[in-house]
ZAMARGU-4260 file (C-alpha; in steps of 0.2 Angstrom, whole numbers, plus 5000, padded with zeros to 4 digits):
<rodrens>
0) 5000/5000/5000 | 5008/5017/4995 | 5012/5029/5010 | 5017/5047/5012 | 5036/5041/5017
5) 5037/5031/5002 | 5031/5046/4990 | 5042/5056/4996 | 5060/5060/4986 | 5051/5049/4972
10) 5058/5054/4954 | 5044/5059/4942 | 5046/5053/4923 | 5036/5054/4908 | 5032/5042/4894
15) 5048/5040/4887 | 5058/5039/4903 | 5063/5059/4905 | 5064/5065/4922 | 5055/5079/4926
20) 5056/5083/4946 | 5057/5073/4961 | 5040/5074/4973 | 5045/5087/4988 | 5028/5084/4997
25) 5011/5072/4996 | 4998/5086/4998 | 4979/5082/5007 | 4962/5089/5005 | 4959/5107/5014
30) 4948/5095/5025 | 4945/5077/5021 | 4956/5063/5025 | 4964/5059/5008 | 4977/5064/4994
35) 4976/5073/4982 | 4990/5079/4973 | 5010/5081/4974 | 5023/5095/4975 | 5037/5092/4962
40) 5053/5101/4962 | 5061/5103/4947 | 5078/5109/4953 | 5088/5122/4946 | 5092/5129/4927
45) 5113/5125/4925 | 5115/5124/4944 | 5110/5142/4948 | 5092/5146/4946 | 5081/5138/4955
50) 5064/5132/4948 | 5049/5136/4955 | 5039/5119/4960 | 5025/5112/4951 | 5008/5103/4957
55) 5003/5085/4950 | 4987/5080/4954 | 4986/5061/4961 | 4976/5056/4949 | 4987/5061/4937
60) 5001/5048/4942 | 4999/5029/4930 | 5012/5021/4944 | 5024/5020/4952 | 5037/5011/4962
65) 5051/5011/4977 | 5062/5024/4964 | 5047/5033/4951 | 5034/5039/4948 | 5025/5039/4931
70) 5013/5050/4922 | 5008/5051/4904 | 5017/5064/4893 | 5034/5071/4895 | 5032/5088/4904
75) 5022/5092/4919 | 5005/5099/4918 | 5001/5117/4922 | 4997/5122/4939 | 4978/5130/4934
80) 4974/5116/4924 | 4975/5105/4940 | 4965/5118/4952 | 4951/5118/4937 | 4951/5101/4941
85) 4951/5099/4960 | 4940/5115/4962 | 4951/5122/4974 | 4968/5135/4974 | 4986/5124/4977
90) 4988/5135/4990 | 4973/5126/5001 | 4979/5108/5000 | 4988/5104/5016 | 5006/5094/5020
95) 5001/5082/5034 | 5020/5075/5036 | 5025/5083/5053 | 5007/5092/5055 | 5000/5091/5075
100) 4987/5077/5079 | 4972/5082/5091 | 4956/5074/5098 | 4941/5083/5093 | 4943/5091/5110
105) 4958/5098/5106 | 4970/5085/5117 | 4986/5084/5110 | 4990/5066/5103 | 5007/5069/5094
110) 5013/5074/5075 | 5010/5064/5060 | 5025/5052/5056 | 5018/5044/5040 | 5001/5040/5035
115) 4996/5026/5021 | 4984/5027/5005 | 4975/5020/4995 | 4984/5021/4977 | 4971/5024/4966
120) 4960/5036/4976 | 4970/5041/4989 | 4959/5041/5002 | 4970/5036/5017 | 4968/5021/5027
125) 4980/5023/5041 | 4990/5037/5049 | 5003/5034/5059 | 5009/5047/5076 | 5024/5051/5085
130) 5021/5054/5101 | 5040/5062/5102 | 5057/5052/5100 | 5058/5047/5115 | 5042/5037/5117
135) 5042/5031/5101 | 5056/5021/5104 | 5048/5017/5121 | 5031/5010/5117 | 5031/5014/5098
140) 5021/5025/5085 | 5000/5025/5086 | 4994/5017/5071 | 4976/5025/5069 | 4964/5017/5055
145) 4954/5028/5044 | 4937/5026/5052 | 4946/5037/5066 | 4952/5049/5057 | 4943/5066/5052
150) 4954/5077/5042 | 4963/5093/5043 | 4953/5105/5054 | 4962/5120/5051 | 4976/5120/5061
155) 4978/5100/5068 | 4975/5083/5060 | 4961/5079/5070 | 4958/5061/5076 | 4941/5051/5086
160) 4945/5048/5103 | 4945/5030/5103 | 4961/5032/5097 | 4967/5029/5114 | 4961/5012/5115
165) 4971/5007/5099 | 4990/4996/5100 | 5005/5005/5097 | 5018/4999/5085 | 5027/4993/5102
170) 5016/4993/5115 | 5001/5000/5124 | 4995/5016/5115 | 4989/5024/5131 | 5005/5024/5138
175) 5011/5035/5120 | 4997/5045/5121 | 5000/5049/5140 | 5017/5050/5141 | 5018/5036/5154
180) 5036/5031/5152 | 5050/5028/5160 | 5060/5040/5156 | 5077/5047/5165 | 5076/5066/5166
185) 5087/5072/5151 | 5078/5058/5142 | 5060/5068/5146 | 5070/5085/5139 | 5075/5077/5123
190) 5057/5071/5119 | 5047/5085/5126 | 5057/5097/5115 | 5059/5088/5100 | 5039/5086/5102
195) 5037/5105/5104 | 5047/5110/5089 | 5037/5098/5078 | 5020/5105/5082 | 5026/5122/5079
200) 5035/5121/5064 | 5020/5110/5057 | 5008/5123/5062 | 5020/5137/5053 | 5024/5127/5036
205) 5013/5112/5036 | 5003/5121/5021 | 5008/5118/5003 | 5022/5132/5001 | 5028/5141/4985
210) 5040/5151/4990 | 5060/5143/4991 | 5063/5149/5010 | 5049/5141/5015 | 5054/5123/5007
215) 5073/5127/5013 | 5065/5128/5029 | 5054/5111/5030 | 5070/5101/5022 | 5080/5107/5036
220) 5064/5103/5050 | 5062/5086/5041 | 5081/5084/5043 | 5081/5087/5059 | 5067/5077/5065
225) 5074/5061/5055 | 5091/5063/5064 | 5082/5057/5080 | 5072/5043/5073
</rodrens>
């Protein structure tokens, strides 16, 4: 099943094999759980100038594997003819990698680590939260099905709150969710801050950016982040 980590850094080639960007982001509905497009970076003209990013809508793609990505035709499709299609501006799709998880009652659940798909409609079946570095290696990252997930609500990735009865990838998900772990005191530092940056650069960047600063600055949070897992 394709996933948001797997999309990530894929290479996108047209019909004869030409490379035309490599996928920089999987973007999500302004507010339903599900994919539907990607931001391409096309790198820069002789080494210099940088491109500006172009958006692929998901339905575009005709597959795609552990290195590319496919779609018909050998040069990207113009940003306006995809929004005519999706009824909504680029600029309102949403980058859920890194973005904060919530309850409906606004209880902090952790960021989102990865989340997996459905390849032909891109309706998600399964997101998967950090609840920090430290307590995902304790007990494991919370593997939430769709049927508990609501979509993007503005600001979080909002999830049911049944989520708390769910496994973890290595262990009891209340413990995740709670924090109850045992933890030495520069330990609880690491994860508490590491947890705290995430949120607040998701809530800064986690929207579909155009300009280069701000994907400058995502690489580096996503750079960062990774270096702890």
């Amino acid at each position: 099943m394709p996933s948001l980590s797997g999309y990530e850094r894929l290479s996108v080639v047209g019909s004869s094999g030409r490379h035309l960007g490599r996928v920089s982001a999987v973007l999500f509905h302004p507010g339903e759980p599900r994919v539907v497009g990607l931001q391409v970076d096309r790198g820069s003209i002789m080494g210099v100038i940088d491109q500006r990013p172009r958006f692929l809508r998901f339905d575009a793609v005709r597959e795609a594997d552990e290195a590319t990505l496919a779609i018909d035709g050998d040069s990207l499709p113009g940003d306006s003819a995809g929004e005519r299609a999706l009824g909504f501006s680029w600029d309102d799709t949403v980058i859920w990698h890194r973005m904060p998880v919530h309850t409906p009652d606004g209880d902090e659940v952790g960021t989102v680590h990865d989340v997996v798909f459905d390849g032909d409609s891109g309706v998600i079946e399964e997101v998967r939260v950090s609840t920090g570095a430290v307590g995902d290696m304790a007990v494991g990252r919370l593997e939430v099905p769709a049927d508990l997930v609501r979509g993007f609500d503005g600001e979080s990735v909002v999830v049911e709150a049944g989520y708390a009865e769910l496994q973890a990838t290595g262990g009891a998900a209340k413990a995740a969710a709670s924090g109850v772990t045992a933890l030495k005191e520069r330990g609880e530092q690491v994860a508490d801050g590491m947890l705290d940056v995430g949120v607040a650069a998701s809530r800064a960047l986690g929207r579909s950016l155009k300009s280069g600063m701000g994907r400058k600055v995502i690489d580096k949070m996503k750079s960062l982040m990774d270096d702890e897992e």
